[in-house]
N, C-alpha and C positions, 0 to 999 in steps of 0.2 A: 448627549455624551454616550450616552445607552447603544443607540444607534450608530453611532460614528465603534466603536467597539466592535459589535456587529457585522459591520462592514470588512473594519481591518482582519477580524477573525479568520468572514469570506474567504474575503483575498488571499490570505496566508492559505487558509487550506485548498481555494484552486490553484495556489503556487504549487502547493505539495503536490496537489493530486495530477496534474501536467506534467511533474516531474516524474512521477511513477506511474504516470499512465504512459510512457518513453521505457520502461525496463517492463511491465509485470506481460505487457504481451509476449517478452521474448523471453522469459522462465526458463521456456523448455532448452531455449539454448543454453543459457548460461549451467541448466543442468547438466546437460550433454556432456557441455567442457569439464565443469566438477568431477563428473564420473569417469573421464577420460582422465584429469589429472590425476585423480584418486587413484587408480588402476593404475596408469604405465609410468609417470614419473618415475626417477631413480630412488626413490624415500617412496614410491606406492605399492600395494598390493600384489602388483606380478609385471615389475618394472621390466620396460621392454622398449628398447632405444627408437625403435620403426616406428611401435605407432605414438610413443613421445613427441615424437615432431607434432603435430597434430596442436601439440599445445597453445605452443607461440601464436601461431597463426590465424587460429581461433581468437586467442584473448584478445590479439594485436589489433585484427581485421575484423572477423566477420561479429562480435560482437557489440563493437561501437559502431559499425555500418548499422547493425541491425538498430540499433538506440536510433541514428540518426536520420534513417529513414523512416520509421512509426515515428519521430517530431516529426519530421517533415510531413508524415501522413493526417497527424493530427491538425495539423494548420489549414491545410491544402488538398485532403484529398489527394491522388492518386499521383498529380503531378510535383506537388509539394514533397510526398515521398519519396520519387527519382531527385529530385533537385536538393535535397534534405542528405540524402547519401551520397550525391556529386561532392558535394559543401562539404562532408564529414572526413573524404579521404583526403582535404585540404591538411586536418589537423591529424590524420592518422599516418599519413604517410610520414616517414621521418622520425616520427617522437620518440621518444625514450621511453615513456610510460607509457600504459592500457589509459587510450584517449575518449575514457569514460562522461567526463565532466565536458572535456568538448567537443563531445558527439551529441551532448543534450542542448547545448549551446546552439553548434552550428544546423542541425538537423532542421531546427525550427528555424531560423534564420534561411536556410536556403529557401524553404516553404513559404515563409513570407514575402520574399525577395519576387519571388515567382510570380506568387498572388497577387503583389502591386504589379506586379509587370503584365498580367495578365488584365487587370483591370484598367490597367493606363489603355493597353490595344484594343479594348472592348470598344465594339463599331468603327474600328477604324481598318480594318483588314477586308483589302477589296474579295470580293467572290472567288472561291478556289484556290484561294491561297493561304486557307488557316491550316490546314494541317503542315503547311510547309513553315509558317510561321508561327507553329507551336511545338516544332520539333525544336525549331534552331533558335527560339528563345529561350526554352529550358537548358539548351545545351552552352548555349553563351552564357546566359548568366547564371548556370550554374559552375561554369566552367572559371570565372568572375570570381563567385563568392567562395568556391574550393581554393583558388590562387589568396585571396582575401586569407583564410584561412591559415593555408600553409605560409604565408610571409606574416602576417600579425596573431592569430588566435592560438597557434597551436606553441608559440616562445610565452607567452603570458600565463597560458592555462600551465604547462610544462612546471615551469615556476612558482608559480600557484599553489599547484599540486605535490611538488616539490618540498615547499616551505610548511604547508600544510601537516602531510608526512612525516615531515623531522618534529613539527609538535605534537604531533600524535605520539611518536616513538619516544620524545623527550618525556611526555607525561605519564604514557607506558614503566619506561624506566624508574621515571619517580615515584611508582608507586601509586600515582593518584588518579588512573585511569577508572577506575571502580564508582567515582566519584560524578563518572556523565552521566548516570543513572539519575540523579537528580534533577537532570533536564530531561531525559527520555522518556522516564514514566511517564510525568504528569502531560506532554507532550503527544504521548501514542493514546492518552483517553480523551483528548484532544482530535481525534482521529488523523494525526499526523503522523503515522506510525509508516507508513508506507512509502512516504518522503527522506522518512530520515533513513530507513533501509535502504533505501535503491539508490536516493539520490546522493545521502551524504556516505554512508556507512561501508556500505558496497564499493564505494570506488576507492576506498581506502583501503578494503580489506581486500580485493585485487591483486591491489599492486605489492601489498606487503606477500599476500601470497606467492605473487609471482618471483618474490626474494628469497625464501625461505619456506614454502609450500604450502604453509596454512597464516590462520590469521583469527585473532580474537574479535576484530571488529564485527565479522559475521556473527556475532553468538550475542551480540551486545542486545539489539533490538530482537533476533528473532528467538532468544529463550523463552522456552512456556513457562519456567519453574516458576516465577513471582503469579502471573497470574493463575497457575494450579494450586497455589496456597491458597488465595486467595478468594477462589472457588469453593475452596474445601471447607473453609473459615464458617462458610455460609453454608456451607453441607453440615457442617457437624453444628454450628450455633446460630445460623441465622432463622429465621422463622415465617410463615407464609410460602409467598408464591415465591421469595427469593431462595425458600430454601429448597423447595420444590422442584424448582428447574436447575439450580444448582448442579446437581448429577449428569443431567443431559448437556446442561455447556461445558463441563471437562471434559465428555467424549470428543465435542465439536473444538474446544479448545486447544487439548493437549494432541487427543490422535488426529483431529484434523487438520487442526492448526491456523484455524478463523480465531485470532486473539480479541478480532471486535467484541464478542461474544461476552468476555467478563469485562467491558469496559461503562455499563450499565450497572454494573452492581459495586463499581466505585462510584462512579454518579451517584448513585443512589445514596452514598454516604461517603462523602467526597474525603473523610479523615482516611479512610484507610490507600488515598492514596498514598500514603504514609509506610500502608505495609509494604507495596507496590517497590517504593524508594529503597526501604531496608532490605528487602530480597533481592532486587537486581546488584544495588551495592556487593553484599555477600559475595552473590555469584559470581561478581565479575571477576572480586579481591580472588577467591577459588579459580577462576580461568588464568587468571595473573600468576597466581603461587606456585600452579601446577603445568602452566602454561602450555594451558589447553587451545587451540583452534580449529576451523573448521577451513575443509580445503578449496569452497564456495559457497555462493551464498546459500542459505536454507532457506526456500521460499515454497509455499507458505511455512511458518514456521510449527510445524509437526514436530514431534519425538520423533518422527520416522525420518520428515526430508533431514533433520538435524544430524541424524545418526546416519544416513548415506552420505553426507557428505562430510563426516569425522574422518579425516586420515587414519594410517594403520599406529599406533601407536598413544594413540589419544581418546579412547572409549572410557577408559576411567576417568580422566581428569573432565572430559565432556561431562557426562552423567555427574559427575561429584557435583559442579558449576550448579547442572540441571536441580539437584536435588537440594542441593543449598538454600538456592532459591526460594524454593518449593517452601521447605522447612519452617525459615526464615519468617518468608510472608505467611505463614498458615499461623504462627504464633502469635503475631504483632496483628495479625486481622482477628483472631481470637480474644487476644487480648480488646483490643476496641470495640467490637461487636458484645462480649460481655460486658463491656462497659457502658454501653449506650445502654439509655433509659428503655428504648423499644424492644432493644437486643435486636433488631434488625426484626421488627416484628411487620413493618408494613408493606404496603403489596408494592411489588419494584414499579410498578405502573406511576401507581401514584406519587412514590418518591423523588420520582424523576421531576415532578413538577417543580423540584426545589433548584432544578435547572435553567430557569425563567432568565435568567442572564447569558445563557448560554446560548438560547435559542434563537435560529435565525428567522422571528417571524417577520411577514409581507404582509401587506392590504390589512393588517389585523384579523385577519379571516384562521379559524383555529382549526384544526385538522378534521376535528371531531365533529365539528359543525359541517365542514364541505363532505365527510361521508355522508351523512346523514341526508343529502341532497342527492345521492346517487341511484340511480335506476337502473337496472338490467338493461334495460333499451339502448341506455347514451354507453354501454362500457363494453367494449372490443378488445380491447387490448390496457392488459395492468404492465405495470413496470416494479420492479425493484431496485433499487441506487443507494444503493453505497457507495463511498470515497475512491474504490479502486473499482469495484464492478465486479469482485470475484470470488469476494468470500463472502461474507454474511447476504447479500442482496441475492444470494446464487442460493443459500442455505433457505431464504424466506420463501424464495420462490418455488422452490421442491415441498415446501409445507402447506403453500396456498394451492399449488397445481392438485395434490391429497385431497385439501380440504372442498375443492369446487366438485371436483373427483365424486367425492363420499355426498355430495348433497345434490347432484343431479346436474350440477350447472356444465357443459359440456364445451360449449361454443362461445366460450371464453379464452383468448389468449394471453398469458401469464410469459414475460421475459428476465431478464435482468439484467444491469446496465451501470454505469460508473455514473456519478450522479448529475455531471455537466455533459452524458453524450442521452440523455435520455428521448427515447423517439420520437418525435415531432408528433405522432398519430397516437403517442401513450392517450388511455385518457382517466387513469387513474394511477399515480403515484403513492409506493411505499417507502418513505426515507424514516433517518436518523432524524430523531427532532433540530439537532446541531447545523442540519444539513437542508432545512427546508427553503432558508432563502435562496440556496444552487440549483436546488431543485425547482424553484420557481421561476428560475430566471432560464433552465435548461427547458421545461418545459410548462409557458407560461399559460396554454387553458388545459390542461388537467388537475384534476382534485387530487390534492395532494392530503396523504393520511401519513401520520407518523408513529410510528414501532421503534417501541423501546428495547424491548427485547425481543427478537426474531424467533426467540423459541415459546413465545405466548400466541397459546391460537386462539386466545378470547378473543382478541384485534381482530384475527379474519375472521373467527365465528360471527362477531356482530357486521362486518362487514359484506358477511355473508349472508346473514337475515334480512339485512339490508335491500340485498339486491333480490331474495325471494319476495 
């Protein structure tokens, strides 16, 4: 049963992280456009009809192209990503709506499509005539699966999304929007936090913006408030090394905006994901009352991206949302953290082992044991893998790159990577304990080590004795 759990866990989190491994490459666009609506729209900053235009076409086009060819790139490599964007302007051309949801859809569907086509013709293509039969395969069937698209995918999802929409705005109305908090929290310490931004959240908060200019749905998952209380809980009452490192994962938290960061120090004492629940609720009932939004997404979610992308009229009700939050969780994590018997006295290291049901182990082989077998000789290249590849795995890796740095070790290579693209030639992995059966399956003969907290350099100090 244990195992079967495990599994499904897996699964669900490479669902997520496929789905937001299709947005987080393309950031920088979607920022672009934020900053562009923000600025020229009629309701923005130094509204200006010329480069207004700009808007539509962006949302319309080059945004869900872009989703759909990174699927397509993800399946398939290079050709999977032309044939991923072919497929994608099936359901873009025409819609009514930003064909967010079926640029995720068709992207990887053309990429597929491809790759069996491509494996059906493997050795069958006489001498001198593949490249002419791999222009005009990709071109046909992707020409195919775009037609597929614009007569079937793009009426379904329209609808979809549509219906979807009206319950969102219906539950908005009612008042009871504050209330998805209750799935989100517990859900993002789950590290499913980047799924439900990009994949669910985002394409909602889109299109509502593209109605009315901004949109709540942005602010739902990427507010730092609940986890800056929460941090602080442990700043001012927790004790040991969780209170210790406390201070440095708010800088990384709130100014960075790597939320992974404080989602170890709810594991560690999994009641307070409690305060987690009661601070986003707050914030959100504050975004609701005061009806506050953001005019794109804020990714990652910083005070900083959150507040560049606040339209002009909405920096109080943002920051109220923000600080509510904050408040909120810093009280109720207070409260609980005084109430435990340890007070939150023991080392986050060791707490975490009360995670034992959450972990995805393999082979039975335990992390601590496979470093302990590691040699300077066998190790070229480390990896870090996190969910998405871009926050905390990116943060560990600038810590370990320091620490080899400061102890001589030179001709070591140190990357970081999302935790199902990890490099075939890694030969030492650092993941999420949560994360190890992905990481074993991404890459199955490196020694895989787990970090709990990316901001503890005991993990590479011994890691690094290790290898001296």
């Amino acid at each position: 049963m244990e195992t079967n759990k495990s599994s499904l866990k897996g699964s669900v989190q490479r669902l997520g992280s496929f789905l937001s491994g299709m947005v987080l490459p393309n950031i920088g666009a979607f920022i672009a456009w934020g900053l562009i609506t923000a600025l020229f729209i009629p309701t923005g900053w130094i509204p200006n009809e010329y480069f207004g235009k700009m808007v539509g076409p962006m949302l319309s086009y080059l945004l869900p192209l872009l989703i759909g060819y990174t699927g397509g790139k993800m399946v398939y490599g290079q050709r999977g990503a032309v044939v991923g964007a072919i497929a994608t302007t099936g359901v873009v051309i025409g819609a009514s709506i930003p064909m967010f949801l079926g640029a995720m859809i068709m992207g990887p569907f053309g990429g597929f499509v491809i790759k069996k086509v491509d494996q059906f013709l493997e050795g069958k293509v006489p001498t001198g005539f593949e490249m002419l039969v791999n222009n005009f395969s990709s071109g046909i069937f992707g020409g195919i699966v775009a037609l597929i698209g614009y007569t079937c995918i793009e009426p379904v999802v329209t609808a979809f999304s549509n219906t979807l929409g009206s319950l969102a705005t219906i539950v908005t109305n009612m008042g009871l929007l504050p209330l998805i908090d209750i799935f989100i929290e517990p859900a993002k310490v789950l590290f499913l936090n980047n799924a439900i931004n990009h994949g669910i959240l985002s394409p909602l908060g889109i299109q509502q913006a593209q109605e009315v200019g901004k949109s709540i749905f942005f602010l739902l998952e990427a507010n730092p408030g609940p986890g800056l209380g929460i941090l602080l809980a442990y700043t001012f009452y927790g004790k040991g090394n969780a209170k210790q490192s406390a201070p440095g994962a708010i800088i990384i938290h709130f100014l960075g905006g790597i939320h992974e960061i404080y989602f170890p120090y709810i594991l560690m004492k999994p009641a307070l994901i409690l305060a987690a629940i009661a601070g986003g609720i707050c914030a959100d009932l504050t975004f609701v009352l005061t009806h506050a939004g953001l005019a794109a997404p804020a990714s990652p979610g910083s005070i900083f991206a959150v507040l560049a992308m606040t339209p002009k009229g909405s920096y109080a009700s943002v920051l109220a949302g923000v600080a509510v939050g904050a408040i909120v969780s810093f009280l109720v994590g207070s409260i609980i953290l005084k109430a435990s018997k340890d007070n939150g006295e023991q080392d986050i290291d060791e707490a975490q082992a009360k995670m034992k049901d959450m972990k995805a182990e393999s082979k039975g082989a335990k992390a601590s044991e496979t470093a302990a077998n590691v040699s300077k000789a066998d190790v070229k290249l480390i990896v870090f893998a996190c969910d998405a590849g871009m926050g905390s795995s990116a943060m560990g890796e600038s810590i370990l790159k320091k620490a080899l740095k400061d102890a001589g070790i030179t001709d070591v290579g140190v990357k970081h990577s999302s935790v199902d693209s990890i490099p075939q030639e890694a030969d030492v992995v650092f993941t999420q304990e949560n994360l190890v059966e992905r990481a074993r399956k991404s890459a199955k003969t490196a020694n895989i080590i787990t970090v709990k907290n990316f901001l503890d350099r005991s993990k590479y100090d011994e890691f690094i004795n290790t290898l001296k």
